[in-house]
C-alpha positions in Angstrom: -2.5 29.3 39.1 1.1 29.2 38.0 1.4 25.2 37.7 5.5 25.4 37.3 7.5 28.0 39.7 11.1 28.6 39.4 12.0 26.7 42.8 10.2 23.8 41.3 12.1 24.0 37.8 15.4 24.5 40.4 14.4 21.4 42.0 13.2 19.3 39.2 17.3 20.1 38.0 17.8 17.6 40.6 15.8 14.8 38.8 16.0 15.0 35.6 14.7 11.4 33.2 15.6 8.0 34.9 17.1 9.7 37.5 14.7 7.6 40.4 15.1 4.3 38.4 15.2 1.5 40.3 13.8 3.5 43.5 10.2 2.0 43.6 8.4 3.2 46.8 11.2 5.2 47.5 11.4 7.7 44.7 10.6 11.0 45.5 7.3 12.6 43.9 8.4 16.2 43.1 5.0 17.9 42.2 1.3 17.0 42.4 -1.2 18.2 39.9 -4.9 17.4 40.7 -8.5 17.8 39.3 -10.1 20.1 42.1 -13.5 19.2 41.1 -13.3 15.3 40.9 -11.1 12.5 39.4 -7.4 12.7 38.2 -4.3 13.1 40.2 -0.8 13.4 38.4 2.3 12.6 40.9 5.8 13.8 39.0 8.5 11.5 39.9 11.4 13.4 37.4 11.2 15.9 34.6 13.0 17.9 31.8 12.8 20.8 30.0 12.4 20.3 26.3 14.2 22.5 23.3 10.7 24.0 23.0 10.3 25.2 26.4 7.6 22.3 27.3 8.4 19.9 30.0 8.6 16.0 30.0 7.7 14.7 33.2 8.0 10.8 34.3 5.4 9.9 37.3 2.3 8.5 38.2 -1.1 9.3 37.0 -4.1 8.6 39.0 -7.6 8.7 37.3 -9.2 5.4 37.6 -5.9 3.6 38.9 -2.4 4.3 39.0 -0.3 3.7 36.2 3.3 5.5 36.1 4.0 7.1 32.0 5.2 10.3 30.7 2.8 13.3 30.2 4.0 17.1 29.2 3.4 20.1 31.3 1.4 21.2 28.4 -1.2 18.4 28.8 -1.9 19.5 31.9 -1.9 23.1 31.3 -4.3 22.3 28.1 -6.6 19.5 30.1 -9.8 21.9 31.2 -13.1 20.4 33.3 -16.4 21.6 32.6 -17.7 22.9 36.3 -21.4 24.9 35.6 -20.4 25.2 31.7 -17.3 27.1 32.7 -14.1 25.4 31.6 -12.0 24.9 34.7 -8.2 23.5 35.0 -5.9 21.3 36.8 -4.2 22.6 39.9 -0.9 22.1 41.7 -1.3 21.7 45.1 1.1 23.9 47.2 1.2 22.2 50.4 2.5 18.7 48.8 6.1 18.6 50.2 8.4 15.3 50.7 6.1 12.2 49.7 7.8 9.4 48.5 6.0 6.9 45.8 5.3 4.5 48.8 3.3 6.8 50.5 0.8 7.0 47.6 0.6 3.6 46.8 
């Protein structure tokens, strides 16, 4: 699964670094990345492409609670589960449109 489209890199234009300070419940969450096969849920609330073609997102990580940080599209590519002895990764869920932070806390 392709975690990053175009249309999301277009929209993520539109909130780039501390763009959504100050918003609180009402900041947009752009993308959700999740662990299909148990814990872990990563809400981005802004992002930016980097010189080296990574991506430096700002949002909300859920694993055991949620604590907002920064995390890089490469974590998430890299970050693999062990399902049967077969390394599996995160996924972006495709039907997560127009959530605000206040309707995940």
């Amino acid at each position: 699964m392709k975690l990053l489209t175009k249309a999301i890199e277009k929209k993520l234009a539109k909130y780039p670094i501390y763009s959504q300070d100050g918003k609180g419940k009402d900041a947009d969450i752009i993308i959700k990345f999740f662990n299909p096969y148990g814990r872990g849920t990563w809400y981005v609330l802004e992002g930016e492409k980097l010189d080296n073609g990574d991506w430096l997102f700002y949002g909300i990580a859920d694993i055991f609670e949620k604590e907002y940080g920064s995390f890089l599209l490469s974590d998430i590519e890299n970050l693999t589960i062990k399902v049967f002895g077969v390394d599996m990764g995160l996924e972006r869920d495709m039907g997560f449109i127009n959530k605000k932070v206040g309707d995940i806390l």
